[in-house]
C-alpha positions in Angstrom: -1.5 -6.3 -4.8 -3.5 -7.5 -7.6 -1.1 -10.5 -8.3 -2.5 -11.5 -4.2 -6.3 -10.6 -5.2 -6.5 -12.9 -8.6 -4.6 -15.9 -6.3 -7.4 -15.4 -3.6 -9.6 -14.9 -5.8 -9.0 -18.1 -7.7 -8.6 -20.3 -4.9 -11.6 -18.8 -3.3 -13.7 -19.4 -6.5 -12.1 -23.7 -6.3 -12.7 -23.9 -2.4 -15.5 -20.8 -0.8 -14.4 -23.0 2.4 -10.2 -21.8 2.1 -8.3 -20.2 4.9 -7.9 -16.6 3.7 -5.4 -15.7 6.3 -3.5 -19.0 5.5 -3.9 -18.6 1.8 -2.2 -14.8 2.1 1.0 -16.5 4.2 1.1 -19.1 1.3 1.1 -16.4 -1.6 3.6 -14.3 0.3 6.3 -17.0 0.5 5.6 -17.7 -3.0 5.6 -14.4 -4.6 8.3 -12.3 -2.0 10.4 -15.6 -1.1 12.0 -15.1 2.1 10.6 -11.7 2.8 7.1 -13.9 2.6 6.1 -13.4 6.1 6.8 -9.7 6.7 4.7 -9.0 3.4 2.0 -11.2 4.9 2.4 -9.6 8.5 2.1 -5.9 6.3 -1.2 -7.2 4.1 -2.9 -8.7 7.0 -2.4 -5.7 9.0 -4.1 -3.5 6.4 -7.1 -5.9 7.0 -7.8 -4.6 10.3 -10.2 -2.2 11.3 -8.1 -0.5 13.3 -5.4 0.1 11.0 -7.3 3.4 9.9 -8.5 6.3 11.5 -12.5 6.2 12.3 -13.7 8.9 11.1 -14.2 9.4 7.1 -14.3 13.1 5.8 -16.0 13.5 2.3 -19.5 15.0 1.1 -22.6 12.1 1.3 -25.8 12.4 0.0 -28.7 13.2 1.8 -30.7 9.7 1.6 -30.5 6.6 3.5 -28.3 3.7 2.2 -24.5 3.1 1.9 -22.5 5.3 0.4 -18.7 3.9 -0.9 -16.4 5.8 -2.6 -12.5 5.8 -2.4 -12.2 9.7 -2.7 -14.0 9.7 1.5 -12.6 6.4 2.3 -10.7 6.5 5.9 -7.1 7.2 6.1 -4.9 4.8 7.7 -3.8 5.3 10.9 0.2 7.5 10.7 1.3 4.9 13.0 0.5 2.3 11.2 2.0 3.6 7.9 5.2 3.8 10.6 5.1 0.8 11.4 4.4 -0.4 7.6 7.6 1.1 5.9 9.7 -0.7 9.0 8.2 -4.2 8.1 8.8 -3.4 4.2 12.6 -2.5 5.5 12.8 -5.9 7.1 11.7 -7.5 4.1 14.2 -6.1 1.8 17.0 -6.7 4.4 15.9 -10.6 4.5 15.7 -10.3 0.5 18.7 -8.6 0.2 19.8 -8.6 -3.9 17.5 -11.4 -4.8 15.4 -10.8 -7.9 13.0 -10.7 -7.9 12.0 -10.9 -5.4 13.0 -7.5 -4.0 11.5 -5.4 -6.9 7.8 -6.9 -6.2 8.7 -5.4 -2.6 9.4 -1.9 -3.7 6.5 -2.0 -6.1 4.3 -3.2 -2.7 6.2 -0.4 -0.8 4.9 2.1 -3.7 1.4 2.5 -1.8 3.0 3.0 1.8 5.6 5.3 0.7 2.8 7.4 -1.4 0.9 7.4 2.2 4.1 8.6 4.0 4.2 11.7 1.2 0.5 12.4 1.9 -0.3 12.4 5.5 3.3 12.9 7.3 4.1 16.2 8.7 6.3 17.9 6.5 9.8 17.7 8.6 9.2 14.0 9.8 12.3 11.8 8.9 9.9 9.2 6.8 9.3 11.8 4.1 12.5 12.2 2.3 13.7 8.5 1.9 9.8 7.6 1.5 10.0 10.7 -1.9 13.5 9.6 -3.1 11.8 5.9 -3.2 8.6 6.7 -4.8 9.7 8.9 -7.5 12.7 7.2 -8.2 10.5 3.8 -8.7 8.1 5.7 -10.4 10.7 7.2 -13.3 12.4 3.8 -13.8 8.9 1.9 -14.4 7.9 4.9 -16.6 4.8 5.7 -14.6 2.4 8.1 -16.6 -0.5 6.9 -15.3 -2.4 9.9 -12.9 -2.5 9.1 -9.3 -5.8 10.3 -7.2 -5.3 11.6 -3.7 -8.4 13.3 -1.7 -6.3 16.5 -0.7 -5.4 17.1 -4.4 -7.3 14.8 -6.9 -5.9 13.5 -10.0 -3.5 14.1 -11.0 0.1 13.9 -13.6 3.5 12.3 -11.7 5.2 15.3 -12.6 2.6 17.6 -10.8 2.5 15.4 -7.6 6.4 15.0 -7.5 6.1 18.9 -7.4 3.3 18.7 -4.6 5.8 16.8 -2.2 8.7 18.5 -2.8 
């Protein structure tokens, strides 16, 4: 999504005034072409408070103030990762083969499916296709790059595709 945060950020920057929500619709149909408005439907949902479950588990200190960090963040709601992978479904069907289009949708689907691996129960039906799309995507874009999760850290593709398996 950081194609969608330097646009908004840009346009913000030109006009403190723009419609955000309006201004995501507008990228979408630029950036994912037909499949505009489910990707905007999917970004605008992630938005929402409750999108993700209220309580955040992680270690805070012991003094007043706010305390950020993404490692106790809270986890979004399983439903709504359901619900997620169907809109990123219906974006690829109204896509279809168009390039591309439909690769900027599986790279956006990355983060969801990642989701799916983490927090689904082992024998729900999302986990398979959600693995075979993730690690597939992830060998053809040659991603080396560790990836942090809160139940096992950082850590090498190789060593998370084993995780999940």
């Amino acid at each position: 999504m950081e194609h969608l945060h330097g646009y908004m950020s840009c346009r913000l920057l030109w006009d403190p005034d723009f419609d955000v929500d309006g201004g995501i619709l507008e990228f979408c149909r630029i950036y994912y072409g037909a499949a505009g408005d489910e990707l905007a439907t999917y970004i605008l949902r992630m938005q929402e408070l409750d999108a993700y479950e209220r309580s955040v588990k992680g270690v805070y200190p012991s003094y007043p103030g706010i305390h950020m960090s993404y490692h106790a963040g809270p986890v979004l709601k399983f439903s709504v990762m359901q619900d997620s992978d169907a809109c990123f479904t219906r974006a690829l069907e109204t896509t279809g083969k168009s390039e591309p289009y439909r690769r900027r949708i599986e790279m956006a689907r990355m983060g969801n499916d990642l989701s799916i691996l983490a927090y689904a129960p082992k024998d729900h039906p999302l986990r398979g296709p959600a693995h075979r799309r993730f690690f597939g995507l992830a060998d053809e874009i040659g991603l080396e790059a560790p990836i942090h999760l809160r139940e096992t850290g950082s850590q090498s593709i190789e060593k998370l595709r084993l995780h999940f398996e």
